[in-house]
N, C-alpha and C positions, 0 to 999 in steps of 0.2 A: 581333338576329335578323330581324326585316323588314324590312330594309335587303339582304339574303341571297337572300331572297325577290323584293325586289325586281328586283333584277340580275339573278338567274337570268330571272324572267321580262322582264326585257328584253331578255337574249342571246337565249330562244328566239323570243322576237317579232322582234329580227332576224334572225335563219336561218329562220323562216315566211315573212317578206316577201321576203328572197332569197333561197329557193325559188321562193315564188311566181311571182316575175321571172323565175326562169330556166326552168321549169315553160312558163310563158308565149311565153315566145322557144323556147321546142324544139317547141313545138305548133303556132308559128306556120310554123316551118324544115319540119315534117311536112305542113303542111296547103297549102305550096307557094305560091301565090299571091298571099295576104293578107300586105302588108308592117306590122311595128310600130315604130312610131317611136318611139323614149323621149329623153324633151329631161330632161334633169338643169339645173333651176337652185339656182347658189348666190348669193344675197346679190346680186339680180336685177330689185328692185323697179323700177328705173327704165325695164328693157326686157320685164317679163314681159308687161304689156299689148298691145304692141306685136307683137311676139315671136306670143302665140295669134292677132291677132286676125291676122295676115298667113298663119299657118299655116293656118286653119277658111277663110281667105280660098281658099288653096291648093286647098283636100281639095274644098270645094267645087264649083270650077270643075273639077279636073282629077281629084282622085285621092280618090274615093267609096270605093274600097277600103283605107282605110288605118285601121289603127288605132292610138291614140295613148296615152300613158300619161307622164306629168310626174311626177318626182319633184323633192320639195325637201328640198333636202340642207342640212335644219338650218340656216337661213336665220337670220341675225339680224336683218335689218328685213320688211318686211311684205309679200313676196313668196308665203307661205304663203294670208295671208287675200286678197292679188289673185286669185289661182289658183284658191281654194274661191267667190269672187263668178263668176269667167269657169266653175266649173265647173256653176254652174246654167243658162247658157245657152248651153253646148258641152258633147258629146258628150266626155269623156276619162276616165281612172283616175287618180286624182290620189293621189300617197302621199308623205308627212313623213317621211323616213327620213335618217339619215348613212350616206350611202353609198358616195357619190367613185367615186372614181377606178377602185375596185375592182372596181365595177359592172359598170364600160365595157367592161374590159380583158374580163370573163367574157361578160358579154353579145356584146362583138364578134365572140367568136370563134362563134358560133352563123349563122352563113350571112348569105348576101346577102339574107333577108327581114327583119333586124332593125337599125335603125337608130339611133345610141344620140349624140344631141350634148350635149355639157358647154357651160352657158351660165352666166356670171358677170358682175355687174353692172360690169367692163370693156368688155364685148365691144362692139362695135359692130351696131348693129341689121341694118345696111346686109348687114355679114357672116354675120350668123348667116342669116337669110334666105338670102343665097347656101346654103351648107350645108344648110338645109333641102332648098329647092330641089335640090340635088344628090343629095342621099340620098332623096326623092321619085322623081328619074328612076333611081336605082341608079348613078350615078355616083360612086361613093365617092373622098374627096379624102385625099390625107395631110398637105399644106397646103395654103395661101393660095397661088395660083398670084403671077411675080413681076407686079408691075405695070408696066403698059404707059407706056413713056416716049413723048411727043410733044414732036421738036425741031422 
């Protein structure tokens, strides 16, 4: 029987927090001006470091109006406790949730104020940065442009 209890209140603690996300991104879509980035890492320890400190590098210099919000999508090595160190000396909404894919696709569709990149400890630093950088200018990408050959 508390195992019942359990689950249910886990399923409602999911549809709270994805409410709340989407809550968030519709407010931000009304409120016009203020862009929200959401970086989703999965299984990311080796680039989340790098990853915030290039992004807070960003916001700094250029774009004071941004707000930010990380989720970590049930990470199995130690990406969650990186993120809660970097969030005591950065501004962001940090949340532990399995969320994927599902997210993106809902979030996406909520206007050019809300910005939403899937980061997985493949990705290349060099690249995700690009992306950032893009969806900072509203430049939104659907890929990797091809790369430039030099004969």
């Amino acid at each position: 029987m508390p195992w019942i209890i359990a689950l249910l209140s886990l399923i409602v603690g999911y549809f709270l927090i994805l409410g709340a996300l989407a809550w968030s991104a519709y407010k931000a879509k009304i409120e016009g001006d203020r862009m929200v980035l959401i970086l989703i890492f999965k299984n990311a320890q080796v680039l989340v470091e790098a990853v915030m400190w290039d992004l807070f590098r960003l916001k700094s210099w250029y774009y004071q109006n941004v707000s930010i919000m990380v989720i970590d999508d049930k990470s199995d090595d130690d990406t969650f406790y990186i993120l809660k160190k970097l969030q005591k000396r950065f501004s962001f909404i940090l949340i532990s949730a399995s969320m994927g894919k599902s997210l993106e696709q809902i979030l996406n569709r909520h206007g050019n104020n809300v910005g939403v990149i899937s980061i997985s400890g493949a990705d290349n630093p060099r690249l995700v940065r690009k992306k950032i950088f893009l969806l900072l200018n509203r430049c939104y990408y659907e890929e990797e442009p091809p790369l430039r050959k030099y004969s």
